[in-house]
Legacy VTK file of the C-alpha trace (Angstrom):
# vtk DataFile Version 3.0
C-alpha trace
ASCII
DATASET POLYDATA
POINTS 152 float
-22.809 -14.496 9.303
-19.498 -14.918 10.888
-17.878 -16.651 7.466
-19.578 -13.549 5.894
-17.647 -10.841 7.989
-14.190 -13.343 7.847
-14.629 -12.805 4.193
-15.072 -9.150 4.375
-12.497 -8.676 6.849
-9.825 -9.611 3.989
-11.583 -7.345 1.502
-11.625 -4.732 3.541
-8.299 -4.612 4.123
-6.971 -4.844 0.375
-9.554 -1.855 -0.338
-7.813 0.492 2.478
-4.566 -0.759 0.957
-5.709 -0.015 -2.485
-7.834 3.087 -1.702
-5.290 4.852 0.255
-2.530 4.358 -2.485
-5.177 6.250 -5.102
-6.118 9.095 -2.617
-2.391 9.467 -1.669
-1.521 10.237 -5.504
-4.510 12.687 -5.408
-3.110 14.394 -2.718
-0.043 15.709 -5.134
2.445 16.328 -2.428
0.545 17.676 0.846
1.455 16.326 4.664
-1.036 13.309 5.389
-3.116 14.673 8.909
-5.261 11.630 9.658
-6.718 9.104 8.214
-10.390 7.540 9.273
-12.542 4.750 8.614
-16.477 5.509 8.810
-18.994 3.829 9.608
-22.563 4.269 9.565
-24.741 3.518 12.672
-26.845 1.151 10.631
-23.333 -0.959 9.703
-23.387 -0.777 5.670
-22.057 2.630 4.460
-18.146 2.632 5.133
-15.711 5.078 3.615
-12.115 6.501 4.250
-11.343 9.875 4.875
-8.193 11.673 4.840
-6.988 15.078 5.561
-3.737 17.005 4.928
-2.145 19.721 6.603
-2.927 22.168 3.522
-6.485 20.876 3.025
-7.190 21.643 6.806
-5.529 25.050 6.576
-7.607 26.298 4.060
-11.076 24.264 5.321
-10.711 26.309 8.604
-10.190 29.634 6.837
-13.146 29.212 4.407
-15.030 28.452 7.512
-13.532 31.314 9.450
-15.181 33.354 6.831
-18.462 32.024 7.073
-18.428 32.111 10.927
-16.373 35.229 11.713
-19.163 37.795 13.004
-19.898 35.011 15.373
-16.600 34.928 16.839
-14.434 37.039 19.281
-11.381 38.481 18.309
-9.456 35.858 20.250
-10.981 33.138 18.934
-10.152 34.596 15.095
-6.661 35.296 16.451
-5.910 31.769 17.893
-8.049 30.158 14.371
-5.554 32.269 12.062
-2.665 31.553 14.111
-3.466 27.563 13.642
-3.710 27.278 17.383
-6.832 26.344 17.168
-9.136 23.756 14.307
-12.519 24.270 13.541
-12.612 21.804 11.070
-10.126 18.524 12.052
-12.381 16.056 13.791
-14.998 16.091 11.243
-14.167 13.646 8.465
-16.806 14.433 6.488
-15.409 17.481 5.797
-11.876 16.574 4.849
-10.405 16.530 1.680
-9.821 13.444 0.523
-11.998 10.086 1.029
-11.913 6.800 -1.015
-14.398 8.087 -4.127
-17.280 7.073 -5.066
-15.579 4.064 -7.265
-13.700 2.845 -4.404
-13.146 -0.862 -3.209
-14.477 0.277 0.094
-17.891 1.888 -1.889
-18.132 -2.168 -3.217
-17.827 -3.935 -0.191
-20.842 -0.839 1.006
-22.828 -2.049 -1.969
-22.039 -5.819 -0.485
-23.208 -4.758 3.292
-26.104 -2.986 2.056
-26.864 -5.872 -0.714
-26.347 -8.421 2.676
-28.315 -6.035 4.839
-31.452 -6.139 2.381
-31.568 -10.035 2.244
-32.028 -10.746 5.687
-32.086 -7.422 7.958
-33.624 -9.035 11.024
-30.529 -11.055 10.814
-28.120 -8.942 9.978
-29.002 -6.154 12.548
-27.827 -8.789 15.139
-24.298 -8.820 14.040
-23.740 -4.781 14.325
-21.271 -5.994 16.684
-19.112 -8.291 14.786
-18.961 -5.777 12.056
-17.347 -3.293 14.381
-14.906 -6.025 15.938
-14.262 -6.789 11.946
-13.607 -3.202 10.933
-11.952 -2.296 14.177
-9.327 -5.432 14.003
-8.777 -4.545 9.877
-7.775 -0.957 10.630
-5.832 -2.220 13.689
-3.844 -4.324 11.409
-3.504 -1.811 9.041
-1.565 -0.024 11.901
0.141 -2.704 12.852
1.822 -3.271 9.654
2.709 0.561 9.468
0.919 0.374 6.056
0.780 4.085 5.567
3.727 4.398 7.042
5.635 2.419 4.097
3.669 4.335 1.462
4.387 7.838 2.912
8.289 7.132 2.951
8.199 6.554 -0.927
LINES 1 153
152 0 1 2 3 4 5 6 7 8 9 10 11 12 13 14 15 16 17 18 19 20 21 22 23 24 25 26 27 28 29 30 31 32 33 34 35 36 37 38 39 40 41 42 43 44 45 46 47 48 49 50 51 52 53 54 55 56 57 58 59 60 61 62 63 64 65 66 67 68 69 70 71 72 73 74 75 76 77 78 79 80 81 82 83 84 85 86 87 88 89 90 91 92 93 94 95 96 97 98 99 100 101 102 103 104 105 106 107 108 109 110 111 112 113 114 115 116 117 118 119 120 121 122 123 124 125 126 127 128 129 130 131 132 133 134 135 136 137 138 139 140 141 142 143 144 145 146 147 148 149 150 151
């Protein structure tokens, strides 16, 4: 298992690299918020989310709307004012992810694929595959990946 998740480790990375350079072009010009990597508790479902400024903006208002009459009218002033997100830690909900013809949705086809074949055996390396996702995306930071893109 651990020459499986060595393997995936490298894949993983080239589909962030890849997947972020499509989203980024989908984004048409917003401010990049955050980016996250998800993970599923049973370790095969892993996608990228990322969230702009604008996206974020307009996610809280829409959801303003819906939960208004539950509010005071402090808590609407400080959500209109931006001072305060309803919406930013729930990636999820943000506006941009990886799609559903992303590298990273292949390598989830490979977990799940992996999973199925032996899941006794995979269930014991939960572990390594958060030590292999968590080292990938700490890499990614490490070589100010985004970084590089978002100057272009």
């Amino acid at each position: 298992m651990e020459k499986f998740f060595n393997k995936m480790s490298k894949k993983i990375y080239k589909a962030i690299k890849k997947d972020t350079k499509r989203a980024l072009k989908e984004m048409k010009g917003e401010e990049l918020y955050s980016v996250a990597l998800v993970i599923d508790s049973d370790c095969i479902t892993l996608y990228m989310a990322l969230n702009t400024y604008e996206y974020l903006k307009k996610a809280d208002e829409e959801y303003l709307e819906m939960v208004k009459e539950d509010l005071s009218e402090e808590d609407i002033r400080q959500i209109e004012e931006g001072l305060v997100c309803l919406t930013k830690w729930l990636p999820d909900e943000w506006g941009y992810s990886d799609g559903e013809n992303s590298e990273l949705n292949k390598i989830t086809q490979a977990l799940y694929k992996k999973e199925e074949s032996n899941s006794e055996e995979y269930a014991k390396y939960k572990a390594m595959f958060f030590e292999t996702v968590t080292s990938v995306f700490k890499t990614v930071m490490k070589r100010r990946f985004l970084e590089r893109i978002l100057r272009k």
